[in-house]
N, C-alpha and C positions, 0 to 999 in steps of 0.2 A: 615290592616293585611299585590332595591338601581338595599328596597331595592329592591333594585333594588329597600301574600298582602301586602304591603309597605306601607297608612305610613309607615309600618312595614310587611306589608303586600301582603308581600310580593314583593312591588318593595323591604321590608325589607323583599329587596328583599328581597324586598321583599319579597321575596321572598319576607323555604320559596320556593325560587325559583329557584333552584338546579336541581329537578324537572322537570320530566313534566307530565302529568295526563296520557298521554299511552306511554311515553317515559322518566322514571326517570331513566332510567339510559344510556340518550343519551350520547354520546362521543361528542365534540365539534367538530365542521365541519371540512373537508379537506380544501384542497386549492381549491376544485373547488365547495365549499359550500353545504358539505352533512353532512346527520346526520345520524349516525349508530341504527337501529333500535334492542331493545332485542328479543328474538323467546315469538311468539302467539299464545296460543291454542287454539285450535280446538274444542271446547268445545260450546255450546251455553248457554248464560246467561238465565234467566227468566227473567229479566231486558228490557225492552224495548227497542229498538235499534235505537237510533237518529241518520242522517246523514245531518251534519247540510249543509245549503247556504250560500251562500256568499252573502253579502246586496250589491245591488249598489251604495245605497243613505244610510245617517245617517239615523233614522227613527225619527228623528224633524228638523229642520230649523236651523244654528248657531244665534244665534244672535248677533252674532262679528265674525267679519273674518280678522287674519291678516294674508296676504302675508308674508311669509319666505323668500323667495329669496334678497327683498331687506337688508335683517338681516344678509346676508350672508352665507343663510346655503344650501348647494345642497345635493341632496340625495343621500347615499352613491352607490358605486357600487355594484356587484353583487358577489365581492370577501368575503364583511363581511356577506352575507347570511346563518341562521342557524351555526354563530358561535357565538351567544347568548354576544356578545360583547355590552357593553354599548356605546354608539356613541349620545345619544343626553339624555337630563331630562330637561322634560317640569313639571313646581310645580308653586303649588299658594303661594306666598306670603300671600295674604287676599282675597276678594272679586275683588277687581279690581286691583290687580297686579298679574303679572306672570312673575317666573323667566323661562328664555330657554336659556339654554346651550346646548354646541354641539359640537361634534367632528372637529376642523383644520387642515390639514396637518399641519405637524410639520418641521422644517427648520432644527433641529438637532434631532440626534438619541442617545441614550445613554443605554448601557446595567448595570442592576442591577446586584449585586452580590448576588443569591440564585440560586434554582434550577431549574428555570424555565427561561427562555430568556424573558423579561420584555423590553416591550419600552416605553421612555416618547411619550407622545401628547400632543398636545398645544389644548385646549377648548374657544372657544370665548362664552360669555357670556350678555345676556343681559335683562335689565330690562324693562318690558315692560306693558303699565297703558291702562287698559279698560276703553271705549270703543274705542279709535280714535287708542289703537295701538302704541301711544309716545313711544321712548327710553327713559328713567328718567336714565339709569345709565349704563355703558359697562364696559369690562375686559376683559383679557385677563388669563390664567391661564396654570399652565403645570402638569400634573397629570402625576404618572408613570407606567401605563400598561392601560390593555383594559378594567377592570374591572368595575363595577359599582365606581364612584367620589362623590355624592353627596346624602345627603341626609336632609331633609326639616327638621325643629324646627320647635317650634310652637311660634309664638309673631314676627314673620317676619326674622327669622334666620335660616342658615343652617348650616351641615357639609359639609366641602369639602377634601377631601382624596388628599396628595400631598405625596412628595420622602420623609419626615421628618416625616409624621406622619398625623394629623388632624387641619386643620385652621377652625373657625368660622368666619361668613361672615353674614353682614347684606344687607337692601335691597338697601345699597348706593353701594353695591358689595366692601367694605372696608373689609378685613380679619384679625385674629388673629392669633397668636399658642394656641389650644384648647388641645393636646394631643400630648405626641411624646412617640414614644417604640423604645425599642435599635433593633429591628429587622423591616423588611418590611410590614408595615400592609397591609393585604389585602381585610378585608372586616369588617364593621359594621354591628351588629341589635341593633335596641332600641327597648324599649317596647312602646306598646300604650302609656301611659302616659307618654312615656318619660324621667324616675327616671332614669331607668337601661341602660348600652349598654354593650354589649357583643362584641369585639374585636378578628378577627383573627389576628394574622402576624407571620412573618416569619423567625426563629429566629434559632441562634448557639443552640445547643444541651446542655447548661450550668445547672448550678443547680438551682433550681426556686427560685425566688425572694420571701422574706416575704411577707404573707399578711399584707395588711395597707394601708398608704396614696401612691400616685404616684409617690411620692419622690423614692421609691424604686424601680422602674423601671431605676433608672439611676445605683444603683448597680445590675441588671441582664444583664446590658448592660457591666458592668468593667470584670462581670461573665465570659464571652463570650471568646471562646478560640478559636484559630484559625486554621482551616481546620476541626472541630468539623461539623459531619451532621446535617444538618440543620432541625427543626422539626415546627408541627403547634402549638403555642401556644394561647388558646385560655385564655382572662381574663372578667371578668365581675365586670364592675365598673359605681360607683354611679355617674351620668353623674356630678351632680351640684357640687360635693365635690373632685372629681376624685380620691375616695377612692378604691381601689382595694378588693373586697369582697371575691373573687375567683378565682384561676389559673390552668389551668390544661394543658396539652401537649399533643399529638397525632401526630405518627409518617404522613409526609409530603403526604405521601402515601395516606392518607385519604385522603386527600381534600378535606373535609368537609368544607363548609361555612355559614352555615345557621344554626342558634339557634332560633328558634322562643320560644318567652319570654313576658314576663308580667312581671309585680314589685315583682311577688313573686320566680319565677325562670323558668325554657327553659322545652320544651316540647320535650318527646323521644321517637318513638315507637319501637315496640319490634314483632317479629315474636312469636305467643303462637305456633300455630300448624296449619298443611294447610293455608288457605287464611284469617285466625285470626290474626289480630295484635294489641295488648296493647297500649297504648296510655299513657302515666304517666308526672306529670310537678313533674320535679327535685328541691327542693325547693333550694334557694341559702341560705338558715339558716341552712340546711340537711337535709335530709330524703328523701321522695318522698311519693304524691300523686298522685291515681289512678283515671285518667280521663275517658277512657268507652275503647270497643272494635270497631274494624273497620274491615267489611268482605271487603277485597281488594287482587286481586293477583303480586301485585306490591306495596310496600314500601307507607304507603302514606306521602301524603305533609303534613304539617302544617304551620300555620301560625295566629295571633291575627289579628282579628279585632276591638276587644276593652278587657280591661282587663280582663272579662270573659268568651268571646263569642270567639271561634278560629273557625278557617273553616280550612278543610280536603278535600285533593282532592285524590280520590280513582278509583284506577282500577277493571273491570268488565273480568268476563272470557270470553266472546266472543268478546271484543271488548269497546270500550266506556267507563264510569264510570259514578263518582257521587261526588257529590261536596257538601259538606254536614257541616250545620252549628253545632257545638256543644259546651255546659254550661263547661267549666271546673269546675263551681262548683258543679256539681251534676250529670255530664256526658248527660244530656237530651240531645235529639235532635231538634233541632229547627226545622229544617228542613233540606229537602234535593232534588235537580234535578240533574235529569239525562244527563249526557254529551254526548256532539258527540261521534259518531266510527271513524268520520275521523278528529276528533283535536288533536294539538300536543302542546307541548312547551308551557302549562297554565303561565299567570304572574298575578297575584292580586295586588290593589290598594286599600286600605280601604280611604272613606273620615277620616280628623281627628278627627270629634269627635263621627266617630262608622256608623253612619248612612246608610249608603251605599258603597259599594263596587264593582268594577270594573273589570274582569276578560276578560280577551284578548289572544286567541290562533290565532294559524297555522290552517291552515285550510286544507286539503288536496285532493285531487280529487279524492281518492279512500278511503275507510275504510283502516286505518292504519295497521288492521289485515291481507289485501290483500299484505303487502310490507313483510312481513314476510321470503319471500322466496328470496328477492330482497337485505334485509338488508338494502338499501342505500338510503335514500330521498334525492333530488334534487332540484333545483328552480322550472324543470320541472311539477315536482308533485303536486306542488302547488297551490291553489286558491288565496291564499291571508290569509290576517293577520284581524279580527276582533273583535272588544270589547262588552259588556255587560255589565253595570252597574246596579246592583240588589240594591233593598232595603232590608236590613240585618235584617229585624223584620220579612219579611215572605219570601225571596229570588225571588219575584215577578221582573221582566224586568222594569225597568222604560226605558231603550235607550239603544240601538245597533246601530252600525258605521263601516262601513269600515276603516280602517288602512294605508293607503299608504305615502311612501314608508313602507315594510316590515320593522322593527326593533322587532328581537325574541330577543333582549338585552332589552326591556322594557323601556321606559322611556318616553315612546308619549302618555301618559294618564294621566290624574290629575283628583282631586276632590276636591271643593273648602272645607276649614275649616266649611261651613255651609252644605255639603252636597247638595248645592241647583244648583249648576255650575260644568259643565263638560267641561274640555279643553282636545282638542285629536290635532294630528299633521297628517293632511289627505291633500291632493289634495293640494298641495303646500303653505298650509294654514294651522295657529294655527285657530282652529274652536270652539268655546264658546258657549255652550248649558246650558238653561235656564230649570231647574227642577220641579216642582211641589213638594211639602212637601212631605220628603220619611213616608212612615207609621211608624205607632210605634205598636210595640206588643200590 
């Protein structure tokens, strides 16, 4: 469920991950790493009130442990805290490969042309073989902002987000040109199975390009006229054929980045009345089908876990939420648990083929509805950054971990292609945990 539940899930960002479970409509940090909190009421739920701990230990043994340091990588300082910046992506290739990339100081700085101040960064890159730890293969790479850069394929390939568009890149870390648009992309979703991706970026105000093959993206780029306001264009295209299915625009101001999507089309919800919200997947053939209702007082999240099972992360009136598995086919409920009062900033990772899913917050030293009055979160406030990998058939715990360094840009959690291996980026170490068969419904 880049992205950043990512596969799709949300690191697509994973979201997806726009988001956060008592904070979706955080603002991105200042410069001395705070988060703007929305007003809390005062109201008390019937819902149970969780106030979750902080682990000090993983709650099993790694069974691989590689040092970082020697990989080159230090943890960042305390300037990118709670500015939800992507700074590192740790992913499996297979079972015993892992790619880890990660943010370099950059030797040049270069401004884009749109509406936002965009810097390049330099990413060092490496491949790395379980159990001993080997490098098999290194890079170097320059991405152009802070944004989420990559995202994992399935059969040992990823996307990698660069100034031109999209490269595909194997696990020799060798690249291609996979995709270029006449404006600045800024963000990817695919769907579970991977058919679909839905593309933002950042583009002259011109007239839309025809539907069809990607060939016509090179005439919306001739389109393009100059000092024209720049707008978000979003398109959805068939990943293998790079057929264009669908285009649509929304002014810049949105800044909407997340479509959570399946092969059949993107998920929307809709405010009915009070703390009711609709829930509908948009078909990309037309129309739309009605997925269920969600009581939340805050926008919720979505995002795929596998092509018919999405998970929703939902806010609680006094505080906390719920996090809640649901059928797009028939709107049932799978299940559902109750969240902390004092987490912030939810990111989800679905293994790839469904099986379990990975959910990692902020953790906060007071109930989040206590900041209320304060507005502002801090490093001070903080406990620290924790994960929770659930099995998606009954949303049971199989492993929770500490997080260190803090990264609320997501990208220090993986789940092997088998569902059976967890890699997290804790205590100066990628750490490899060994699973037990997740259940099946």
């Amino acid at each position: 469920m880049e992205t950043r539940l990512a596969v799709i899930f949300v690191r697509t960002a994973e979201v997806s991950l726009a988001c956060a479970l008592l904070l979706f409509v955080a603002f991105r940090g200042h410069a001395q790493g705070t988060t703007q909190l929305p007003p809390f009421p005062s109201d008390i739920n019937e819902e149970p009130k969780v106030f979750d701990h902080y682990p000090t230990n993983p709650s099993l043994k790694p069974a691989f442990r590689v040092p970082v340091g020697p990989l080159g990588f230090s943890p960042p300082g305390s300037f990118y805290l709670l500015r939800q910046q992507a700074l590192v992506s740790l992913d499996f290739f297979d079972e015993n490969r892992l790619l880890f990339t990660f943010h370099k100081k950059a030797l040049e700085v270069r401004e884009f042309p749109n509406n936002e101040s965009t810097k390049e960064r330099q990413i060092r890159a490496v491949v790395i073989e379980l159990p001993g730890g080997t490098i098999k293969a290194e890079a170097q790479w320059t991405v152009p902002d802070q944004k989420r850069y990559l995202w994992m394929l399935k059969g040992g390939h990823f996307l990698l987000r660069d100034a031109d568009g999209l490269e595909q890149g194997d696990a020799g870390l060798q690249t291609i040109p996979s995709l270029r648009l006449p404006g600045h992309l800024l963000w990817v979703e695919l769907d579970p199975a991977q058919k679909i991706m839905i593309t933002n970026s950042l583009e002259a105000g011109a007239a839309l390009e025809p539907q069809g093959k990607a060939g016509s993206l090179a005439m919306a780029a001739n389109q393009q006229k100059a000092g024209v306001q720049q707008t978000l264009v979003v398109r959805t295209i068939v990943r293998q054929s790079g057929e264009v299915i669908h285009t649509m625009r929304a002014p810049w101001t949105a800044q909407k980045r997340d479509w959570p999507a399946n092969a059949e089309g993107y998920v929307e919800s809709g405010q009915v009345s009070g703390t009711q919200w609709s829930l509908k997947l948009n078909l990309f053939t037309g129309g739309s089908q009605a997925v269920g209702l969600v009581d939340s007082i805050c926008q919720p999240a979505t995002a795929f876990v596998t092509e018919t099972e999405l998970a929703v992360s939902a806010c609680n009136l006094g505080g906390g939420g719920k996090f809640i598995a649901l059928s797009t086919d028939n709107g049932i409920k799978h299940w559902q648990v109750t969240t902390a009062t004092n987490s912030i900033l939810p990111l989800v990772v679905a293994a790839p083929d469904g099986s379990r899913v990975a959910r990692e917050t902020l953790l906060l030293k007071r109930p989040a509805a206590r900041y209320k009055h304060q507005k502002l979160v801090g490093a001070e406030d903080l406990m620290g950054q924790v994960v929770r990998v659930m099995d998606t058939a009954d949303g049971k715990v199989a492993f929770e971990a500490p997080l260190t360094p803090i990264l609320d840009g997501g990208g220090n959690v993986t789940i092997s292609p088998s569902g059976r291996r967890v890699a997290i980026l804790n205590d100066g170490a990628i750490e490899v945990f060994e699973l037990p068969a997740a259940r099946v419904p």
